[in-house]
Each structure stands twice: as structure tokens, then as C-alpha cells.
N, C-alpha and C positions, 0 to 999 in steps of 0.2 A: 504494500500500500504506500503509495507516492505524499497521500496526503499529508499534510506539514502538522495535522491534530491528532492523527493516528498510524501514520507511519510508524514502523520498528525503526526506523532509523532516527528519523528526529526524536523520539523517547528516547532511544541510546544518547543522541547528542546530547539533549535537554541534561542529560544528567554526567557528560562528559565521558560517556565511553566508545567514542567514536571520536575520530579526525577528520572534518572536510577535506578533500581534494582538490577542489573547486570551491568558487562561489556563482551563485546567483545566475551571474551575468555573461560565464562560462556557457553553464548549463542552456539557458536562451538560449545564447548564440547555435550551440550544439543542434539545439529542435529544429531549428530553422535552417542551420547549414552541412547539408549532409558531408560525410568523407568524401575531398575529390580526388579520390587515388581507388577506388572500389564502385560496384553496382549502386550504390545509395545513390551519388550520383545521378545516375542513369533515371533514379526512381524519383530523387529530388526536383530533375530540371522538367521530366513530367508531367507530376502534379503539379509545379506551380504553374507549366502552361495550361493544364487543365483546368485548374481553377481560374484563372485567366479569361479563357472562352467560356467558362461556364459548361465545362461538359461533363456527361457522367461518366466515370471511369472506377474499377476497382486497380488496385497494386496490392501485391503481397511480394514475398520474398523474392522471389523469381516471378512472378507476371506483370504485365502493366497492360491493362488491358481500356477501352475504348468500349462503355457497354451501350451506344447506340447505333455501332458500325458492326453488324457479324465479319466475323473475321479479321479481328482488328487487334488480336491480340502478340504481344510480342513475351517469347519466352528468353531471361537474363540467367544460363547456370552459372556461368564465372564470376564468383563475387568477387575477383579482383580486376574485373574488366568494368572501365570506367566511361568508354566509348566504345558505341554501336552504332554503326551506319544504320540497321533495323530500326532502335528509336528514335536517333534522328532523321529517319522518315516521319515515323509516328510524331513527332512532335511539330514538326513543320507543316502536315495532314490538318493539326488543329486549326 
């Protein structure tokens, strides 16, 4: 549980048995800017043009898919592949 009232972690901090790594401001940036050396990448520049256009789309680990086009899906196994000529199809598409 992530939440800052009931997380196991901030009850460990609260009482000093745990060390941040980070702070705060880290962590944002983290959410918002995926590894550019890996698939996140690939999954990051994606969604954000998805949301962009407004379109519907699922991603999970390996898929980025287009749910208003059949066949619109692109499959990512290399998670240390950071560039695909495949999604950028897909993303220029939008």
C-alpha cells in the first residue's frame, strides 16, 4: 500500500526504521518519465501521444495496443529495446 496513512513503509519511516532513497520530487519525476534506455520508453512516448489524441488504447508489459483500430496492436518482448520502427508507426498513425 503506497498510501502515505497506511503504507508499511511510511509507518516504518514515521517511526524511523527505514531510510528514504529519494525524495518526493525524485519519485514524480520517475511517474512521468519512463527509463530511456528500455521498452518503458517505447510505452511512455505512446500513451502520452494517446492521450494527446484522445484515443482509446490498453498497454501492458509487452503490448501497446490501439482499441478502436482491429489490428492495431504492436507486440514489445525486449525490454531492453528502446526503439521500434513498429511503434513508431503506431505513434505517428495517431
Amino acid at each position: 500500500d503506497v498510501n502515505r496513512d497506511r503504507g508499511l513503509f511510511y509507518k516504518l519511516q514515521d517511526h524511523g526504521l527505514v531510510e528514504r532513497l529519494c525524495d518526493d520530487d525524485t519519485i514524480d519525476e520517475a511517474v512521468e518519465t519512463p527509463p530511456q534506455t528500455t521498452r518503458a520508453k517505447l510505452r511512455g512516448d505512446f500513451i502520452r501521444r494517446a492521450k494527446e489524441r484522445k484515443r482509446d488504447y490498453t498497454v501492458d508489459w509487452v503490448h501497446l495496443k490501439l482499441n478502436d483500430q482491429a489490428q492495431r496492436t504492436v507486440l514489445c518482448k525486449d525490454p531492453f529495446k528502446s526503439v521500434d520502427d513498429r511503434v513508431e508507426k503506431l505513434i505517428a498513425s495517431l
